[in-house]
C-alpha positions in Angstrom: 11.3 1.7 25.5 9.8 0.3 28.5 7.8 -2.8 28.7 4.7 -2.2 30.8 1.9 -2.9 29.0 0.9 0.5 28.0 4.5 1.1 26.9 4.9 -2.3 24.4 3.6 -3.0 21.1 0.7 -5.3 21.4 2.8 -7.8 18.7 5.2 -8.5 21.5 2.3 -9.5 24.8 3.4 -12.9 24.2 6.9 -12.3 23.9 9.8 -13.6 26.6 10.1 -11.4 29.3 14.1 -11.9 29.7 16.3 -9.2 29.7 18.3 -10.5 26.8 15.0 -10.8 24.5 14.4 -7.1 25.6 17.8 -6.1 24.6 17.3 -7.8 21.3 13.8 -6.2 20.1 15.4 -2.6 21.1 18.3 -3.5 18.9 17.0 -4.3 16.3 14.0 -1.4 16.2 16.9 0.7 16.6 18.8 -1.0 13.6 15.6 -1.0 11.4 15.2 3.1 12.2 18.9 3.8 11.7 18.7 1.9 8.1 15.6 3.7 7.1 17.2 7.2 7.8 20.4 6.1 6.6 18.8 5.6 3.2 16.1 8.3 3.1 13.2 5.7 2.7 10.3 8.4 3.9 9.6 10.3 1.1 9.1 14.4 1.8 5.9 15.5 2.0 4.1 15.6 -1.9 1.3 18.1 -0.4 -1.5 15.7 -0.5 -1.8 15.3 3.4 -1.9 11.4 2.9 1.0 9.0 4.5 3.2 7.0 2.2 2.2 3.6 1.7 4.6 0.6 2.5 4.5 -3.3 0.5 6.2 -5.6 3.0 6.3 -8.7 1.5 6.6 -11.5 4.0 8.1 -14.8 3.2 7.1 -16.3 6.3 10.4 -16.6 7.3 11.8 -15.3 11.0 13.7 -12.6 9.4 10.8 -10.9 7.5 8.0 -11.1 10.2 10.6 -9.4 12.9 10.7 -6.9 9.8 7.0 -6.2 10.3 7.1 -6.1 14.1 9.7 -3.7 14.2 8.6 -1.6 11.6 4.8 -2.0 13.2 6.4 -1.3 16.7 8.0 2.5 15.4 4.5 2.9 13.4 3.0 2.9 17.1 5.7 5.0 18.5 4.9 7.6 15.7 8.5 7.2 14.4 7.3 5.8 10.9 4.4 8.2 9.1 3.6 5.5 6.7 1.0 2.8 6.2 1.5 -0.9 6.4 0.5 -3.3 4.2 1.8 -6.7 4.3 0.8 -9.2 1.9 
């Protein structure tokens, strides 16, 4: 994950630009993919050629909008076939 500005999520323009903060967003992108292959959250393909629609619910707490990002930030990368929606 690189951070020139082709290379970074547009969620994260405004986002430090310390080493340690870049550190950080990798690990926990990282985390959030391991968990969802862990436990087999993308469903196989049912044959209808749509993605798999996602809730996220957000609390608008810290912990749930870095959720979103990361889960936003692999959904750009093309590691998460699925649509958002957070409500």
């Amino acid at each position: 994950m690189l951070d020139t500005p082709e290379d970074i999520h547009p969620l994260f323009y405004g986002a430090p630009r310390t080493t340690e903060f870049k550190k950080l967003r990798k690990r926990i992108v990282r985390s959030v993919r391991e968990a969802i292959d862990q436990y087999g959250k993308i469903a196989k393909d049912d044959g209808t050629g749509k993605p798999q629609k996602w809730l996220v619910c957000l609390s608008g707490g810290k912990d749930s909008y870095t959720l979103l990002a990361a889960l936003h930030e692999l959904k750009w990368r093309g590691l998460l076939p699925v649509d958002l929606l957070a409500c």
